[in-house]
Backbone as XML, in Angstrom:
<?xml version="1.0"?>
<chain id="A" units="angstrom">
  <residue number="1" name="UNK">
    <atom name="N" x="0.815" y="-1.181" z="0.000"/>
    <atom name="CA" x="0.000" y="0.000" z="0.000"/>
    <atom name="C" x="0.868" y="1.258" z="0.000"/>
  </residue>
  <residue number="2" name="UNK">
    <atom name="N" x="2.375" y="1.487" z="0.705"/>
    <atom name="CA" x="3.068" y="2.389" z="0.695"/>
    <atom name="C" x="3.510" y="2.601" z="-0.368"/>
  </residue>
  <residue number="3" name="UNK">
    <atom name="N" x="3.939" y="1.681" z="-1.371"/>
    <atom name="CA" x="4.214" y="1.712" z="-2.501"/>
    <atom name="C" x="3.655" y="2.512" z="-3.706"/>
  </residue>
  <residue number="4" name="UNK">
    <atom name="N" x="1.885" y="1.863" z="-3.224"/>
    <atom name="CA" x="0.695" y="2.756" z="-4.226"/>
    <atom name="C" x="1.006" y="3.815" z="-4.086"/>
  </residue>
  <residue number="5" name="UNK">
    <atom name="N" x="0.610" y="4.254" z="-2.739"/>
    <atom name="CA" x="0.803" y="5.418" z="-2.305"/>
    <atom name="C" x="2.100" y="6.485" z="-3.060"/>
  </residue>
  <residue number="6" name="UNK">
    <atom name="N" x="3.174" y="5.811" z="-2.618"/>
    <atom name="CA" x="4.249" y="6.937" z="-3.487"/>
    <atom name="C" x="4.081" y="7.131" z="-4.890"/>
  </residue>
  <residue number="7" name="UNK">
    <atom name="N" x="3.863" y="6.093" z="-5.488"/>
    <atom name="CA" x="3.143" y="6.208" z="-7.328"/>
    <atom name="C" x="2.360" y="7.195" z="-7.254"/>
  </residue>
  <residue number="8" name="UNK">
    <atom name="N" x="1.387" y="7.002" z="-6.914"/>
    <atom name="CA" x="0.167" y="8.048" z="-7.031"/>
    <atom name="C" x="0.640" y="9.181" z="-6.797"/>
  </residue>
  <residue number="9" name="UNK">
    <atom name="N" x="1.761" y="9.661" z="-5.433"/>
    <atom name="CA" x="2.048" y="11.176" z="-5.476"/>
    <atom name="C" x="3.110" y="11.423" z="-6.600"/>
  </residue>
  <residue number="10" name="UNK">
    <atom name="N" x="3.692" y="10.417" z="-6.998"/>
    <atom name="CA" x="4.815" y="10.339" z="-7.878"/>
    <atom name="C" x="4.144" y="10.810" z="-9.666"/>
  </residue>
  <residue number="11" name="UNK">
    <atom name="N" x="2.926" y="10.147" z="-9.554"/>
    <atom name="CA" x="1.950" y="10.816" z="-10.923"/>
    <atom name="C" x="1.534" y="12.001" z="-10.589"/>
  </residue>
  <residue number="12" name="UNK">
    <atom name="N" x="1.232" y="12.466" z="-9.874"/>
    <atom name="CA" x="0.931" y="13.798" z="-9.162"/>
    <atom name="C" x="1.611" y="15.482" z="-9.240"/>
  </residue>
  <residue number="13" name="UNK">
    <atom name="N" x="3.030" y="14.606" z="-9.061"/>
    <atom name="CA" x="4.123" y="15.468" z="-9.146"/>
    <atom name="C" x="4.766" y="15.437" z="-10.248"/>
  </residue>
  <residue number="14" name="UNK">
    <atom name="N" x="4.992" y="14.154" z="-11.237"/>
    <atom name="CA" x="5.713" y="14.467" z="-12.594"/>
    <atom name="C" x="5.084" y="15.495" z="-13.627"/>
  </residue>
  <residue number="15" name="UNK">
    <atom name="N" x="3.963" y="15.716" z="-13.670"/>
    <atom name="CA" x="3.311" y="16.196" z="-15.039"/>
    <atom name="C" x="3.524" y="17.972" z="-14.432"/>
  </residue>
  <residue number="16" name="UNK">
    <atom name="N" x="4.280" y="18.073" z="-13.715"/>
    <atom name="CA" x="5.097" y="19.760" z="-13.099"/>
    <atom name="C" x="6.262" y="19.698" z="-13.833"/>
  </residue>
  <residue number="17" name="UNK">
    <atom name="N" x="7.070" y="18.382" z="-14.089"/>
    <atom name="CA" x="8.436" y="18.678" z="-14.890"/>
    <atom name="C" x="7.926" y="18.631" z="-16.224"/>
  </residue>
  <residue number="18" name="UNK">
    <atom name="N" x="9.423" y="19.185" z="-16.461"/>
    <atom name="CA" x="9.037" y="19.262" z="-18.006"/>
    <atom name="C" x="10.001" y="17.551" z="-18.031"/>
  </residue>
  <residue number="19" name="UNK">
    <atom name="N" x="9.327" y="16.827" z="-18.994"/>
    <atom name="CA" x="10.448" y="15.470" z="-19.027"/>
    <atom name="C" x="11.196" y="15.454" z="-20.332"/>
  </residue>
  <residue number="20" name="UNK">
    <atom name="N" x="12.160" y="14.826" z="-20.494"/>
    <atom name="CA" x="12.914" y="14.608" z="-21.545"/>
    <atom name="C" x="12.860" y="13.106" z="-22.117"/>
  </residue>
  <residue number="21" name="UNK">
    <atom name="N" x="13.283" y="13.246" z="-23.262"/>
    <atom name="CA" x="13.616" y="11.626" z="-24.071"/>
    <atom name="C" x="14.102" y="10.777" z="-22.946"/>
  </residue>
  <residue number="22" name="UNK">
    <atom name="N" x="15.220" y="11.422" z="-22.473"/>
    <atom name="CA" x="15.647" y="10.163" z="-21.902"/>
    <atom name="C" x="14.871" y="9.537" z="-20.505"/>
  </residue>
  <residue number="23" name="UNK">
    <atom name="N" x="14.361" y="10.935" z="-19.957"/>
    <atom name="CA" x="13.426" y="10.577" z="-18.714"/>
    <atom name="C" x="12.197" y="9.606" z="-19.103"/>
  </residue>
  <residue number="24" name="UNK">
    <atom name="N" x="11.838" y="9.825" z="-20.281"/>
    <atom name="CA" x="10.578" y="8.704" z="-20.528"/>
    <atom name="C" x="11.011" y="7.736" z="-21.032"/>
  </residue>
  <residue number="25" name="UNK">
    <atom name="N" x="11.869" y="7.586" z="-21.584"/>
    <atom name="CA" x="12.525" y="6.259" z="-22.660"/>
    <atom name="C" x="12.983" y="5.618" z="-21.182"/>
  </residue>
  <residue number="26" name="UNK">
    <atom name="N" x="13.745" y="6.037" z="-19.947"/>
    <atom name="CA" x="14.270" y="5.200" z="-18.936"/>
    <atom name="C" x="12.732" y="4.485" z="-17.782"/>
  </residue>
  <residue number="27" name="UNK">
    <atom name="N" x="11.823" y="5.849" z="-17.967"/>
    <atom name="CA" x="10.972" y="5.413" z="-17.454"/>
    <atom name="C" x="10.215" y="4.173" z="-17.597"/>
  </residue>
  <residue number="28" name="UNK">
    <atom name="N" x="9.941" y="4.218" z="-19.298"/>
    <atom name="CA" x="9.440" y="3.232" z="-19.698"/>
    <atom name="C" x="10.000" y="2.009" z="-19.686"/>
  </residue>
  <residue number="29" name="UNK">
    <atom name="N" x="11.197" y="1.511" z="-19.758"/>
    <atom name="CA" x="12.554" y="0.909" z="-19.599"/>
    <atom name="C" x="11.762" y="-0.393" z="-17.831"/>
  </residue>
  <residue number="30" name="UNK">
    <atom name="N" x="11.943" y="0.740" z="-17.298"/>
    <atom name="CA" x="11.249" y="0.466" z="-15.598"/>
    <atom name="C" x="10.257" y="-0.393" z="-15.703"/>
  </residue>
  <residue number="31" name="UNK">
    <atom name="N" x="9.468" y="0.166" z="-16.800"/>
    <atom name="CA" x="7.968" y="-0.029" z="-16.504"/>
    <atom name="C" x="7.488" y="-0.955" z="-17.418"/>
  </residue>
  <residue number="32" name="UNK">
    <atom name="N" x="8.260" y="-1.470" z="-18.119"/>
    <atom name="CA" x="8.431" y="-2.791" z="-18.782"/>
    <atom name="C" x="9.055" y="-4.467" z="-17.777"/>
  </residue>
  <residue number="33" name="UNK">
    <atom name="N" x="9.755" y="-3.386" z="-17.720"/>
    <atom name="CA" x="10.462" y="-4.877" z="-16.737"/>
    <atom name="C" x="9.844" y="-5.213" z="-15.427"/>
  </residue>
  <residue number="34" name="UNK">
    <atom name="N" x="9.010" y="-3.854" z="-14.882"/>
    <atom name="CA" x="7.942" y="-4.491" z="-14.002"/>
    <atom name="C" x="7.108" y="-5.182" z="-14.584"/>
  </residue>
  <residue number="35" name="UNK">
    <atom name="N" x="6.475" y="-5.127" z="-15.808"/>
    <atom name="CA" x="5.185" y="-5.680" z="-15.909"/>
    <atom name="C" x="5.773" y="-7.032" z="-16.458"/>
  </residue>
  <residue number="36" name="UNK">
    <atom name="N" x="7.212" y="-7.150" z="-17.069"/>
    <atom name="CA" x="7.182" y="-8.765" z="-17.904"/>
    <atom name="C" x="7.396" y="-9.598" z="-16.043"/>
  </residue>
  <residue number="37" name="UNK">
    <atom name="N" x="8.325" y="-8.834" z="-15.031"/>
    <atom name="CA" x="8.167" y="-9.720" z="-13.529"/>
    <atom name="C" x="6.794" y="-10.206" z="-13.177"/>
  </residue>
  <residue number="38" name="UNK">
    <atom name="N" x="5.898" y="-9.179" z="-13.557"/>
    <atom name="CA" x="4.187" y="-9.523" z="-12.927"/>
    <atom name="C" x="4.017" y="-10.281" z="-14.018"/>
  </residue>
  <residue number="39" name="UNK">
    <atom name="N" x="4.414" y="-10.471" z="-15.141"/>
    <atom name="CA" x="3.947" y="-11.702" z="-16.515"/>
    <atom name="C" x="4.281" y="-12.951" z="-16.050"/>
  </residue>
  <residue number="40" name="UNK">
    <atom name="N" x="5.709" y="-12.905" z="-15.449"/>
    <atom name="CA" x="6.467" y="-14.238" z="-14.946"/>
    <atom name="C" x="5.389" y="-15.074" z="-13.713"/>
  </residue>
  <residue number="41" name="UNK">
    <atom name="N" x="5.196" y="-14.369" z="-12.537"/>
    <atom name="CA" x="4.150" y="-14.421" z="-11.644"/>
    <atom name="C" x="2.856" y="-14.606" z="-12.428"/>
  </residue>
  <residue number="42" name="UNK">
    <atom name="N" x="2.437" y="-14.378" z="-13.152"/>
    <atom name="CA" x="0.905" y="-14.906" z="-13.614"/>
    <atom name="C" x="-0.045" y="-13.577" z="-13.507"/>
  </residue>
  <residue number="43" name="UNK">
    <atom name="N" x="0.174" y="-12.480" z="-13.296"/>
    <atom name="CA" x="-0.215" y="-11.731" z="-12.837"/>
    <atom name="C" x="-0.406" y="-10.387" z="-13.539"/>
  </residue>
  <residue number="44" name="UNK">
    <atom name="N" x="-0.207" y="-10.024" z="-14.867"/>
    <atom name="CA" x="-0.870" y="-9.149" z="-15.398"/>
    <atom name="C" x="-2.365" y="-8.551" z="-15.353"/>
  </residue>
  <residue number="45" name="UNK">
    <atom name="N" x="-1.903" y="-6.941" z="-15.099"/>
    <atom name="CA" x="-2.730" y="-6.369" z="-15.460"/>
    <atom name="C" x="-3.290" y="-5.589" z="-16.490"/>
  </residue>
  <residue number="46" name="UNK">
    <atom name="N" x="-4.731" y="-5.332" z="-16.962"/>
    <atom name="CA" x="-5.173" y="-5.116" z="-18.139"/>
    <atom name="C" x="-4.781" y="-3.219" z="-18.471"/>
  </residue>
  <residue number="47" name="UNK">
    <atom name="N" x="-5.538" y="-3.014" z="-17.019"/>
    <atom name="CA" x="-4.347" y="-0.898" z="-16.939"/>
    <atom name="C" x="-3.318" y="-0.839" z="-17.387"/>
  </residue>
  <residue number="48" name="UNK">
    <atom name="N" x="-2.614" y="-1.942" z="-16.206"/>
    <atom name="CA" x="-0.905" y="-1.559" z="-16.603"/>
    <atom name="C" x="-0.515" y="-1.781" z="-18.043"/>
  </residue>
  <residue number="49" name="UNK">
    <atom name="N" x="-1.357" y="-2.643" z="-19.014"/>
    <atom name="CA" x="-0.593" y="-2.634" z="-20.445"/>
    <atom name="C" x="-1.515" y="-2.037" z="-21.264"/>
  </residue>
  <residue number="50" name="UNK">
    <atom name="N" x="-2.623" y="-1.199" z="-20.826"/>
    <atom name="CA" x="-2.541" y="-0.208" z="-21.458"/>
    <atom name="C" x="-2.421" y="0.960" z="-21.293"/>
  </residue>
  <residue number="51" name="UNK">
    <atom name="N" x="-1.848" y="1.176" z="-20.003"/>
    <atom name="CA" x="-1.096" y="2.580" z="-19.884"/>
    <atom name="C" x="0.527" y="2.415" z="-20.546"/>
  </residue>
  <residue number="52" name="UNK">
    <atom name="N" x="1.241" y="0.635" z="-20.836"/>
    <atom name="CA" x="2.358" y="0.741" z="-21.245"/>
    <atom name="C" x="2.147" y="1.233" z="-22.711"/>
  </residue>
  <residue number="53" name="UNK">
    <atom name="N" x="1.089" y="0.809" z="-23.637"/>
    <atom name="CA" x="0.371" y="1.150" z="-24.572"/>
    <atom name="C" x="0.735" y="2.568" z="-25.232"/>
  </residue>
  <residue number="54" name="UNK">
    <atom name="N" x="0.228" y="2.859" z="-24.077"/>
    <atom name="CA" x="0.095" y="4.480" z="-24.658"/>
    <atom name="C" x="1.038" y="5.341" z="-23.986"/>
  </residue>
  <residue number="55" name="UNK">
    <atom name="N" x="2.260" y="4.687" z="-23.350"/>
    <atom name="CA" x="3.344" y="5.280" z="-23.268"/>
    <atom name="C" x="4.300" y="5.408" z="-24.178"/>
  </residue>
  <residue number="56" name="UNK">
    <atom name="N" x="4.342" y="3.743" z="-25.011"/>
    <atom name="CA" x="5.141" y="3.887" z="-26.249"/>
    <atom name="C" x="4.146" y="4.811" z="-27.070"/>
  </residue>
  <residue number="57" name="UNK">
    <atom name="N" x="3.083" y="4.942" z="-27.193"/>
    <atom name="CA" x="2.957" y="5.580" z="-28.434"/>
    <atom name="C" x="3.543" y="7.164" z="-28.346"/>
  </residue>
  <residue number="58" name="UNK">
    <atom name="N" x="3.074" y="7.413" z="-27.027"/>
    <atom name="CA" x="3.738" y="9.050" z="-26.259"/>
    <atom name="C" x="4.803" y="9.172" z="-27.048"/>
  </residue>
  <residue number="59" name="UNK">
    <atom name="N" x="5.652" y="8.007" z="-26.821"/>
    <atom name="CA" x="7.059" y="8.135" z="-26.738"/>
    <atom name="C" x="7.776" y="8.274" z="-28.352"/>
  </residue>
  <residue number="60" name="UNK">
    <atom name="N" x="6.847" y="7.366" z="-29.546"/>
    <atom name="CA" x="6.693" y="7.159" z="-30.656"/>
    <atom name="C" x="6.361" y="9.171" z="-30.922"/>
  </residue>
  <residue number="61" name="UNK">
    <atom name="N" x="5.442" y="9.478" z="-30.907"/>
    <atom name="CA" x="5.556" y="10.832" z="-30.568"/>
    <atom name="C" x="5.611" y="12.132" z="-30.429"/>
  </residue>
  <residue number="62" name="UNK">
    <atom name="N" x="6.974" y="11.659" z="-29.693"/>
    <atom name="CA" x="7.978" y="12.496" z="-28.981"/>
    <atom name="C" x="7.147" y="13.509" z="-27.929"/>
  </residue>
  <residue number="63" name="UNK">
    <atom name="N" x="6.160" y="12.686" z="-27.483"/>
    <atom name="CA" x="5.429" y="13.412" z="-26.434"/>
    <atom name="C" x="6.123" y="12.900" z="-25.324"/>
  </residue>
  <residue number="64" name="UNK">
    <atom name="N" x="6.903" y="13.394" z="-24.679"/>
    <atom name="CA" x="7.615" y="13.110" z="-23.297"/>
    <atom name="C" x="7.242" y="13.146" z="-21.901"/>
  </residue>
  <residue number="65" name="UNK">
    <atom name="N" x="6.125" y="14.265" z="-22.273"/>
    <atom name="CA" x="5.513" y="14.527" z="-20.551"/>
    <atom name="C" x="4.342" y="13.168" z="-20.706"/>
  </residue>
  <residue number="66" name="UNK">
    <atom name="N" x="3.767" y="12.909" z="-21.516"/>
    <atom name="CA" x="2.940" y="12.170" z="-21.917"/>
    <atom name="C" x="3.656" y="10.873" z="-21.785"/>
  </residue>
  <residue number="67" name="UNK">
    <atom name="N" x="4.456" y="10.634" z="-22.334"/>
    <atom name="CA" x="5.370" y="9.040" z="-22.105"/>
    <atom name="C" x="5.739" y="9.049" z="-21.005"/>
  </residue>
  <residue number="68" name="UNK">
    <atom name="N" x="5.952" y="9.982" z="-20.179"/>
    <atom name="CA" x="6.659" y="9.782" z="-18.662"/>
    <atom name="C" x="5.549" y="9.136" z="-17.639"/>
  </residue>
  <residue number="69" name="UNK">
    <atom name="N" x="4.726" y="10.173" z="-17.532"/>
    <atom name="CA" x="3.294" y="9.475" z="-17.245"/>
    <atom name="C" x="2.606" y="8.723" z="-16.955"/>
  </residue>
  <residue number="70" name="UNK">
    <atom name="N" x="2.493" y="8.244" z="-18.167"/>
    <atom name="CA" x="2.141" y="6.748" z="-18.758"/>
    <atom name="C" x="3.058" y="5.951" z="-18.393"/>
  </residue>
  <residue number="71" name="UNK">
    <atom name="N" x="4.480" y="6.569" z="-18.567"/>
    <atom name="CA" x="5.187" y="4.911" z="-18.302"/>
    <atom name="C" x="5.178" y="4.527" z="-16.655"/>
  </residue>
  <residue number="72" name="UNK">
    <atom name="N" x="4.788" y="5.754" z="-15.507"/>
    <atom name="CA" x="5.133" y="5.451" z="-14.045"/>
    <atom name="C" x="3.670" y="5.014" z="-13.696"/>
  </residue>
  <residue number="73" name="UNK">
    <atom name="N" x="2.562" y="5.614" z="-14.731"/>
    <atom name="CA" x="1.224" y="4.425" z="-13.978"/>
    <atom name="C" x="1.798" y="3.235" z="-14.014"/>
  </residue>
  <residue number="74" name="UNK">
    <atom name="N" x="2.189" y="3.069" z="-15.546"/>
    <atom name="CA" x="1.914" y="1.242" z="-15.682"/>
    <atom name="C" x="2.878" y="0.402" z="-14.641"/>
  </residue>
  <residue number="75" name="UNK">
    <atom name="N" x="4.052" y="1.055" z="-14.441"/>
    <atom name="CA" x="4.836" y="0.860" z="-13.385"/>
    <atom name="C" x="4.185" y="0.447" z="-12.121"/>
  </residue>
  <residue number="76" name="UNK">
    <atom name="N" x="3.562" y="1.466" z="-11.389"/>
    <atom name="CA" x="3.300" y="1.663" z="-10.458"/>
    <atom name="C" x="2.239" y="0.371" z="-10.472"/>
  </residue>
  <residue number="77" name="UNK">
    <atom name="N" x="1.124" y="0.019" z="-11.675"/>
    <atom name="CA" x="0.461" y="-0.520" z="-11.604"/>
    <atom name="C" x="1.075" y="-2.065" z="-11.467"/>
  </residue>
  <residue number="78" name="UNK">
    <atom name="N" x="2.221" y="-2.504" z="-12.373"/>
    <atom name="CA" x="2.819" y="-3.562" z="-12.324"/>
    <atom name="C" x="3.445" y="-3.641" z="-10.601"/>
  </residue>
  <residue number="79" name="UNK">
    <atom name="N" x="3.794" y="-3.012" z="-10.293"/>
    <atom name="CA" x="4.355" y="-2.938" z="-9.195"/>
    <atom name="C" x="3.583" y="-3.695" z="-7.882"/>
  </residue>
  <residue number="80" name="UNK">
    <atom name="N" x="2.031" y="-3.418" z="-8.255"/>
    <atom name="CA" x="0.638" y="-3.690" z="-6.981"/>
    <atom name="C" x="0.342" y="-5.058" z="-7.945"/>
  </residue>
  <residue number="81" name="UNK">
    <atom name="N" x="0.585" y="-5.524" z="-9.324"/>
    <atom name="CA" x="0.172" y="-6.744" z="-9.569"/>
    <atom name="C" x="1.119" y="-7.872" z="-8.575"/>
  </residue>
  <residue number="82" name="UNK">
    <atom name="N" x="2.753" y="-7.555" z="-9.205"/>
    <atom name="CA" x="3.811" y="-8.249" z="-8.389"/>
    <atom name="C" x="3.323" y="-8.131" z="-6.791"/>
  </residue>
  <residue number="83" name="UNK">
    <atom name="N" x="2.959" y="-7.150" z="-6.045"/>
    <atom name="CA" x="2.656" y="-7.709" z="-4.556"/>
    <atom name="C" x="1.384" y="-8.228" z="-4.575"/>
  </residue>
  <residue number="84" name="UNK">
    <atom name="N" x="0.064" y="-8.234" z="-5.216"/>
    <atom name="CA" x="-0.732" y="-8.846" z="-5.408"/>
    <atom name="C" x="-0.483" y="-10.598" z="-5.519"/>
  </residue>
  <residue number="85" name="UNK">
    <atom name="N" x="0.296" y="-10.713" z="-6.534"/>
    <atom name="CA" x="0.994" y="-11.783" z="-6.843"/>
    <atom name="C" x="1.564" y="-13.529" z="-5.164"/>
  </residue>
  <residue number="86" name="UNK">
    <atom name="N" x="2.281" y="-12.433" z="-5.033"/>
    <atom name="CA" x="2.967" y="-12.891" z="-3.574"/>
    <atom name="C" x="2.640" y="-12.834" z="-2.676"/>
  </residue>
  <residue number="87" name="UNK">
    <atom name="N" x="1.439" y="-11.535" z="-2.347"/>
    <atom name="CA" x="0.066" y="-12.076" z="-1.451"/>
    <atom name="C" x="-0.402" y="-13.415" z="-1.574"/>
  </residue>
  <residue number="88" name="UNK">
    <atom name="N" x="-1.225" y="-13.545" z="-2.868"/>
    <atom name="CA" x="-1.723" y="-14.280" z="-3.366"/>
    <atom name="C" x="-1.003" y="-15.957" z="-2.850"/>
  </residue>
  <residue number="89" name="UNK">
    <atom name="N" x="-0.026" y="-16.033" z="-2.919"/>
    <atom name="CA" x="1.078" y="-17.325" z="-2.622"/>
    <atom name="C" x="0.663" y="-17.637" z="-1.530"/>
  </residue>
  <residue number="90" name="UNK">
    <atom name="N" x="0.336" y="-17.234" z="-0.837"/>
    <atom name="CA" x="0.195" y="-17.519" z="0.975"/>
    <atom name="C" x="-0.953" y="-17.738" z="1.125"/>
  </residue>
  <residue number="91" name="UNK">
    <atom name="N" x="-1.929" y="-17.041" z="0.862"/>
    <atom name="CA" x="-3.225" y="-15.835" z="1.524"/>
    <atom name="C" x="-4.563" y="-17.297" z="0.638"/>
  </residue>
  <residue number="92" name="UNK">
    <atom name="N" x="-4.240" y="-17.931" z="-0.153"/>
    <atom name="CA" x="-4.978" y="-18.767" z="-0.434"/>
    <atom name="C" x="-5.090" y="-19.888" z="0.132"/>
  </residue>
  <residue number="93" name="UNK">
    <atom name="N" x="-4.204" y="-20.036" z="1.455"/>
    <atom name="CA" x="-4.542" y="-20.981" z="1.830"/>
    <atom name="C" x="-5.758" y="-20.904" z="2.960"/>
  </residue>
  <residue number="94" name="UNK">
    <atom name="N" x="-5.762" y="-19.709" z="3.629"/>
    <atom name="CA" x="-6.571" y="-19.228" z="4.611"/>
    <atom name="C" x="-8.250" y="-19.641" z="4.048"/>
  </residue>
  <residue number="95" name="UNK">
    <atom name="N" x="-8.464" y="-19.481" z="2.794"/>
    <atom name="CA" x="-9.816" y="-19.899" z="1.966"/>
    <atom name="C" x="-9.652" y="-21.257" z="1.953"/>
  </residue>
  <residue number="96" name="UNK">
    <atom name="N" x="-9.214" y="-22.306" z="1.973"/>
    <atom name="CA" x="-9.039" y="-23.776" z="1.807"/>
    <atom name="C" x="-9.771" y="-24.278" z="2.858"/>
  </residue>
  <residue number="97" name="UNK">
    <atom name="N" x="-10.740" y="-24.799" z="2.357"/>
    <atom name="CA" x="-11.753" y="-25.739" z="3.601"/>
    <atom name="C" x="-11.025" y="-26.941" z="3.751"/>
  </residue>
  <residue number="98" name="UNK">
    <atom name="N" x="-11.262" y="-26.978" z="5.107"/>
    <atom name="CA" x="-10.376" y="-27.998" z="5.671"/>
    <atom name="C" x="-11.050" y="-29.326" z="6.121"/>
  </residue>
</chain>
């Protein structure tokens, strides 16, 4: 939840900078490799790839504030699939009739 939390102020606060190529191209970079970890786990989400979606296209472009954006939702979003994920590992057993 602390995690969400900083994303959300973290979307909050980027669209004040101005971003550059490389700030969204690294962003997106991030926010890929979170979501193929939440792919590995089983655990994709349908937001997170299409906010990655429409980060490359940002980025395609050369909309930067727009690719930056986009690329720290899907992040952020991959980020709550992966702990979703590893919740999930444990937390199902508590539902198991015994």
């Amino acid at each position: 939840m602390k995690r969400l939390l900083i994303a959300v102020l973290t979307l909050v606060a980027v669209p004040a900078l101005a971003a550059d190529q490389t700030d969204a191209a690294a962003s997106l970079a991030r926010a890929e490799q979170e979501e193929a970890e939440a792919g590995k786990l089983g655990n994709r989400w349908v937001p997170a790839e299409a906010a990655l979606k429409s980060a490359r296209a940002a980025l395609a472009k050369q909309d930067w504030d727009t690719a930056l954006t986009q690329a720290t939702r899907a992040q952020a979003l991959a980020e709550r699939a992966i702990e979703q994920a590893q919740e999930q590992k444990t937390l199902w057993r508590d539902a198991v009739i015994r």
